[in-house]
N, C-alpha and C positions, 0 to 999 in steps of 0.2 A: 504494500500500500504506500503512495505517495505523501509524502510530505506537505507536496507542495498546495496551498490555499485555493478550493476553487471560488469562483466567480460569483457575483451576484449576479441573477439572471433575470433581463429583463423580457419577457417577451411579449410581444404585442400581437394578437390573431387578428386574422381576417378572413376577406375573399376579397374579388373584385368587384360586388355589387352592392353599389351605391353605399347607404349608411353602413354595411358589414364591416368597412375599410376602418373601422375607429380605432382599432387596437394597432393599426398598422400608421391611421395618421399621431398618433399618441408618440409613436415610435419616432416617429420623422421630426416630429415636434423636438424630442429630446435629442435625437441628432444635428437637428442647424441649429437648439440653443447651445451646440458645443458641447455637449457630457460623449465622450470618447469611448468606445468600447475596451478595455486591458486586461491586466491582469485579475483585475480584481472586480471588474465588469463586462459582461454579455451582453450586446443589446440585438436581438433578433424578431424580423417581422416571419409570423409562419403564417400559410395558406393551410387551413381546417389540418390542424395536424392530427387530431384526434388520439388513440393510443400510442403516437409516435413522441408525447408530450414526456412519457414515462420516464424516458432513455434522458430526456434534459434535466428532469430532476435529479440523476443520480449525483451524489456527494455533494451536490449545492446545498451549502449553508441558507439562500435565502433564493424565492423565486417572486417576482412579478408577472403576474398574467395580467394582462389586458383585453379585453373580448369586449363585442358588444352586445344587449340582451334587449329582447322584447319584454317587458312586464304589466305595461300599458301604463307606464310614467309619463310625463312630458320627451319629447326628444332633446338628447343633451345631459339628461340631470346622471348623473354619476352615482355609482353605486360602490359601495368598499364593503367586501368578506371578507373573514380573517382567516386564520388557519382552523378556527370549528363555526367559524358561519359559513364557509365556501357551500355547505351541500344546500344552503336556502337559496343560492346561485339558479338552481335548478327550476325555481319557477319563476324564470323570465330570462327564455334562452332563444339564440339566434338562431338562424339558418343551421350553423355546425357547434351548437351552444351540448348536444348532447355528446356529441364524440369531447367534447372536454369535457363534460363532467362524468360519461364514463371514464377515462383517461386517471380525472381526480381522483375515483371511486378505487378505479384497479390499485391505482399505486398507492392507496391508503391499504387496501386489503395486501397489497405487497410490500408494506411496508418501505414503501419505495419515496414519498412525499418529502421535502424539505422538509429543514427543519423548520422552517417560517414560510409560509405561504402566505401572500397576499393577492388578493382575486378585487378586479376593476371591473366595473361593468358601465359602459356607459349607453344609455336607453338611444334607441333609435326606431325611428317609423315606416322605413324602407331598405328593404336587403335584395332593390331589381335589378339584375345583371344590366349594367353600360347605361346606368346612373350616376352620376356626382353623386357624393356624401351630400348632405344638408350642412347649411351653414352653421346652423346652430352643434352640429356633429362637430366640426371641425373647430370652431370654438372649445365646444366641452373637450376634446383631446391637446387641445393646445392649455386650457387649464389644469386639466389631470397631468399633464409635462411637467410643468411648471410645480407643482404638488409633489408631483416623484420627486424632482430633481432635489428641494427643497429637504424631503424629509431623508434624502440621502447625501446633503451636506452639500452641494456644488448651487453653485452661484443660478439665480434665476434665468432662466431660458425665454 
């Protein structure tokens, strides 16, 4: 076993239609305000990764999910689960909101979970292929940036 520190892991899900893009504009967000992938940071946009989410958590100290969910919110408003509210995640889920949270579920039962999970959810009212996100989408992800960046020490984005 290695020594060496892994990463905090940011990852941002999507697809490419329309509002589904929030976890991936999230990502972008915290890219051009400057926070740098390294040593000690992963930052990764995934396309519906579903149980392939598993294999990211292994020996990650800490993970960020970012997805976006249906719950019948406003569009925009942001949502935060911890490491024992993420399974309330499941009722207000995207287009590929179930392949994460089987994903959660497996690697909970596999004992496979970081040790800190934090799950984003930001509401959205459209997920149609070869749509723009909504404004207000892209807002809300450019505020949850700015959030991350904050509560992990680096200058505002």
């Amino acid at each position: 076993m290695s020594n060496e520190v892994e990463p905090v892991r940011i990852l941002g899900i999507g697809s490419p239609s329309g509002d589904d893009q929030a976890g991936w504009l999230t990502v972008d967000a915290l890219l051009a305000g400057g926070i740098r992938t390294g040593a000690a940071l992963l930052i990764e946009k995934l396309d519906r990764p579903g149980a392939n989410l598993i294999a990211l958590f292994e020996r990650a100290p800490r993970v960020i999910l970012i997805d976006a969910m249906q719950s019948g919110g406003p569009p925009g408003e942001i949502q935060y689960f911890d490491q024992e509210g993420w399974p309330d995640y499941g009722h207000g889920l995207s287009s590929h909101g179930l392949g994460v949270l089987a994903a959660l579920s497996l690697a909970r039962e596999l004992g496979s979970l970081p040790l800190r999970l934090d799950l984003y959810g930001i509401e959205i009212s459209s997920a149609n292929p070869n749509e723009n996100p909504d404004d207000r989408i892209q807002a809300a992800a450019r505020q949850l940036a700015r959030r991350i960046a904050a509560e992990l020490g680096h200058a505002a984005v």
